[in-house]
N, C-alpha and C positions, 0 to 999 in steps of 0.2 A: 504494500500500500504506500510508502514512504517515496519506493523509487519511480512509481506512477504518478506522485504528487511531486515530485521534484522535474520528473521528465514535462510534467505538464508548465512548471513554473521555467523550466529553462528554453522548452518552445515558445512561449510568448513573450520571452525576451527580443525574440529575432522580430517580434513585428516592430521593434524600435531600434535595431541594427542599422545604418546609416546606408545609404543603396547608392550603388554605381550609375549616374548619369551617361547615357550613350547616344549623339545623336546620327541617326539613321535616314537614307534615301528612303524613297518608295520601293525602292524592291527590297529592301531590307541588308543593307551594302550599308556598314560604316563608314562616314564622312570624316576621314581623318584631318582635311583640311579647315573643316567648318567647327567650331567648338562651339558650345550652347553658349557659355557664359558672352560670347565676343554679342549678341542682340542687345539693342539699345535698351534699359531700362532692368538689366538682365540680375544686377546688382539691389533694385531696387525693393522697400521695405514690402515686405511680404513673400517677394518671389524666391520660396525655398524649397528645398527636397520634398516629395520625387520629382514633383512637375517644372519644380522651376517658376519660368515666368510663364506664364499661359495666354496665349496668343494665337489658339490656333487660325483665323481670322486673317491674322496680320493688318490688324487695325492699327497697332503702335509702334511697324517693322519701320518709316521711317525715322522715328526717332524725335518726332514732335514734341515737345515739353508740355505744348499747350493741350494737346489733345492727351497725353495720358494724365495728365490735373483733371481733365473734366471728365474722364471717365473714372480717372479713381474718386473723385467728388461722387459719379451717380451711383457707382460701386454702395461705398459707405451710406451713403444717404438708403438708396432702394434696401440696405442690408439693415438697416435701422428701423424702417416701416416694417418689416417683414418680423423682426421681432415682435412688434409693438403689436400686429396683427394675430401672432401666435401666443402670444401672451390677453388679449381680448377676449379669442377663441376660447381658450381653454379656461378665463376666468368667469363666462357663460355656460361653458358645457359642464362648468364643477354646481351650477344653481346661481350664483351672484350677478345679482343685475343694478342697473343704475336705480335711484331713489326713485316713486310715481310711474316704475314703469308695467305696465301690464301686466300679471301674472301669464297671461293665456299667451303672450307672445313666443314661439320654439326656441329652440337654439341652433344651429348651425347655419346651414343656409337655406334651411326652413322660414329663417325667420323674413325675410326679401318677402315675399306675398304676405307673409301676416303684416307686415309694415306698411303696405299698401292699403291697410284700413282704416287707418290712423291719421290725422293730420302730422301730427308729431313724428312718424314714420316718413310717412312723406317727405317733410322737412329733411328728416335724418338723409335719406336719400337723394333729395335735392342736393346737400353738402354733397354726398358723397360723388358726386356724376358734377359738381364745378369744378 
C-alpha cells in the first residue's frame, strides 16, 4: 500500500516537471533556424510554459506595441466580466437574490422570459442589450 501511495505521489510530480519547447513546420520537421523565443512580445508578462506566447492568429506577429496594449487591455477586461458573470451565476443558483425581487422568478437562463413580465425585468434587460 505504501509503495502505491508513493508511486502515485511521484507520478504527479511530473505534471509540474518543466517541458521542452520545440518549434515545428507543418509536416512536422524541426525548425532549427527559427527559435520560438526570437517572436515579438515572446518575453512578455504572461507568455510562459508550454504554450509560450499564443498567437496562433498572428494578430501581434508584427510586433505593434499599440495593438498588443489593446488586446491585452480586452484580454483583462472580457476576463474580469466573465468572472463577475460566474460568480452572479452561481450566487442565484445557490437561492440568493437581490432585495424586492420576485420569489417566482428561475435561475439560470430561465430566468430571460420570466423577466419579460416584469417592468423591472424589462429594465434589467434594457441595460443589458445598451
Amino acid at each position: 500500500m505504501k509503495i502505491i501511495s508513493i508511486a502515485l505521489v511521484a507520478g504527479t510530480a511530473v505534471a509540474f516537471a518543466p517541458s521542452h519547447r520545440v518549434n515545428t513546420n507543418n509536416n512536422g520537421g524541426i525548425l532549427a533556424a527559427e527559435k520560438v523565443d526570437d517572436r515579438p512580445f515572446a518575453n512578455a508578462l504572461g507568455a510562459q510554459a508550454p504554450l509560450g506566447l499564443w498567437d496562433p492568429l498572428g494578430i501581434i506577429a508584427d510586433g505593434d506595441q499599440k495593438t498588443f496594449d489593446h488586446f491585452r487591455e480586452q484580454e483583462i477586461k472580457h476576463g474580469r466580466i466573465s468572472m463577475l458573470a460566474i460568480a452572479g451565476y452561481l450566487t442565484t443558483a445557490a437561492g440568493l437574490r437581490f432585495p424586492n425581487m420576485p420569489a417566482d422568478i428561475p435561475d439560470g437562463l430561465a430566468a430571460f422570459p420570466a423577466l419579460l413580465q416584469t417592468d423591472d425585468g424589462k429594465n434589467v434587460l434594457l441595460q443589458m442589450t445598451a
